[in-house]
C-alpha beads as a LAMMPS data file, in Angstrom:
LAMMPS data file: protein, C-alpha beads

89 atoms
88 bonds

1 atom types
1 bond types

-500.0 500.0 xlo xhi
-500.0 500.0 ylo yhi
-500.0 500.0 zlo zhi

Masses

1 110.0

Atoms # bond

1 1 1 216.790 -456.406 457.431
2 1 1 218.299 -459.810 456.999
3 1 1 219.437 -459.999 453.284
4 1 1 218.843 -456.864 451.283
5 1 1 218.274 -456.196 447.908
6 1 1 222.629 -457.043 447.227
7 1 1 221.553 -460.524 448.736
8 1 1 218.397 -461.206 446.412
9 1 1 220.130 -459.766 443.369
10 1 1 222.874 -462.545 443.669
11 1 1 220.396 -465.375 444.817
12 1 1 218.703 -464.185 441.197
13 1 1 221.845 -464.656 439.640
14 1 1 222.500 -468.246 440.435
15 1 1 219.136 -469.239 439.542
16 1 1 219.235 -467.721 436.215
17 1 1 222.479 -469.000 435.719
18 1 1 221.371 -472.334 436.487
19 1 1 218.199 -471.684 433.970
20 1 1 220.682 -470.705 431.371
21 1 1 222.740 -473.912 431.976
22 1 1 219.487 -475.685 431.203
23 1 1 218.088 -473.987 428.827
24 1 1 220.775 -471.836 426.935
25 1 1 218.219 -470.419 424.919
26 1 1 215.752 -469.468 427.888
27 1 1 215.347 -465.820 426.442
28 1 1 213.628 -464.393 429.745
29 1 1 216.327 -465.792 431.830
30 1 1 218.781 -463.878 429.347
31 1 1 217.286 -460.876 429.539
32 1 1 216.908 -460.800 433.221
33 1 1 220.505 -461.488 434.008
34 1 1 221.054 -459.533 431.042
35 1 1 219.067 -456.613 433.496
36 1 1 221.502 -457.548 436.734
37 1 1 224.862 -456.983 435.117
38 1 1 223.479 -453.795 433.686
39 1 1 222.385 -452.529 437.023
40 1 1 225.746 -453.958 438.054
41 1 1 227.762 -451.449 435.551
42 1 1 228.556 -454.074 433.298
43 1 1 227.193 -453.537 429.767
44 1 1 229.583 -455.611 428.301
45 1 1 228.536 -459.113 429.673
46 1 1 224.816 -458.032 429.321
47 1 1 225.715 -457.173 425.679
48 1 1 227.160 -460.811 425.293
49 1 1 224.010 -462.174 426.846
50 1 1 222.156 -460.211 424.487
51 1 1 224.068 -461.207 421.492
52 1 1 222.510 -464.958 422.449
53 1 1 219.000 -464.180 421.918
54 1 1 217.647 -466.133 418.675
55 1 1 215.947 -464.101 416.443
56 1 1 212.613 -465.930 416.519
57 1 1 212.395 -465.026 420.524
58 1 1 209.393 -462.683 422.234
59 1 1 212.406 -460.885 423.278
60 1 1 214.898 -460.376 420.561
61 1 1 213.571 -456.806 420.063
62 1 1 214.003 -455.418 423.257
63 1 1 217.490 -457.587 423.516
64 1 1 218.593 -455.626 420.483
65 1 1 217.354 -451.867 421.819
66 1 1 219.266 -452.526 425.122
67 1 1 222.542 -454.047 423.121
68 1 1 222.090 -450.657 421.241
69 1 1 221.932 -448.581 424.576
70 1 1 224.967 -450.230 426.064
71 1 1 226.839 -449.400 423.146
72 1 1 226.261 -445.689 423.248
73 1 1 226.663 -446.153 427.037
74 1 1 229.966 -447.619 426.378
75 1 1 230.837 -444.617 423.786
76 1 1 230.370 -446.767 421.333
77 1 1 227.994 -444.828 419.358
78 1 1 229.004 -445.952 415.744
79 1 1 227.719 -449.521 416.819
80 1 1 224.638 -448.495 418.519
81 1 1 223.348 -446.521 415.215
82 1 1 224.009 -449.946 413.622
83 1 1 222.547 -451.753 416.203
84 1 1 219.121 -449.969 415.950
85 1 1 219.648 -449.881 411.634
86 1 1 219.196 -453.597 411.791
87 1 1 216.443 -453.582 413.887
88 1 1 214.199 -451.278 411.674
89 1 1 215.797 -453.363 408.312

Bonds

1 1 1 2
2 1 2 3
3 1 3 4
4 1 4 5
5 1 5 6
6 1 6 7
7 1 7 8
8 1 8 9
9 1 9 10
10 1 10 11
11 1 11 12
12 1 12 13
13 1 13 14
14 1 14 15
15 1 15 16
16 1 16 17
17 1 17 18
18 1 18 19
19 1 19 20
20 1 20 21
21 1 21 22
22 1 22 23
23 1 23 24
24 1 24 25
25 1 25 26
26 1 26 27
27 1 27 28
28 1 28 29
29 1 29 30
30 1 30 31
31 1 31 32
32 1 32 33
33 1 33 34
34 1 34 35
35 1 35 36
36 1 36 37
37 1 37 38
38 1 38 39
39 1 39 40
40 1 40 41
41 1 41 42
42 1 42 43
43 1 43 44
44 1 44 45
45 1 45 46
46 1 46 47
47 1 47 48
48 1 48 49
49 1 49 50
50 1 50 51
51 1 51 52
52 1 52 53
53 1 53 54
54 1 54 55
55 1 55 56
56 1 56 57
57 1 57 58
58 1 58 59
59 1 59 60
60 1 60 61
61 1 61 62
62 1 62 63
63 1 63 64
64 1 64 65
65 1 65 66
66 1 66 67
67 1 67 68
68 1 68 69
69 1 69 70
70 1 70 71
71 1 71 72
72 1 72 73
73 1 73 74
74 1 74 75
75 1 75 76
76 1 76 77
77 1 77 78
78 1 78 79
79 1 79 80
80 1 80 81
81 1 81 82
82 1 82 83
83 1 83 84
84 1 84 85
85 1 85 86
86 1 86 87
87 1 87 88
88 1 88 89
C-alpha cells in the first residue's frame, strides 16, 4: 500500500498549514492540526493551536476541553481544573 496512513497524516498537515497561513483564524483547520500533533504525542503545540481559537468560534468549546485534557495529560492538573473552571464561568 503506496502511502499509508504516516503519508496522508503529513499531506494533511501541509494543507492545513497552508489554510492556517490563509486564514489564521480558520478554527476547523486549528482544530484538525490541533488533532494531528495530539495523535503525534505533542500536546504542547496542539495546546498553542488551541490557545488561537477566538472565543466567538463553533469550536472554542471543544478547543478549550481538549487544552484542558492535554494539561492533565501533561501532569499539569492544576491548569486543567482551571481550564475547564473557565469554561463553565
Amino acid at each position: 500500500m503506496a502511502g499509508g496512513r504516516e503519508g496522508d497524516e503529513t499531506a494533511s498537515l501541509i494543507y492545513l498549514r497552508l489554510a492556517l497561513a490563509l486564514d489564521s483564524e480558520h478554527d476547523l483547520a486549528l482544530v484538525s492540526l490541533a488533532d494531528i500533533y495530539e495523535r503525534r504525542k505533542l500536546p504542547e503545540a496542539a495546546n498553542k493551536l488551541y490557545d488561537t481559537m477566538p472565543p466567538q468560534a463553533p469550536f472554542y468549546f471543544t478547543a478549550r476541553l481538549q487544552a484542558a485534557l492535554n494539561h492533565e495529560q501533561m501532569g499539569e492538573p492544576e491548569r486543567a481544573v482551571s481550564e475547564l473552571e473557565t469554561l463553565i464561568a
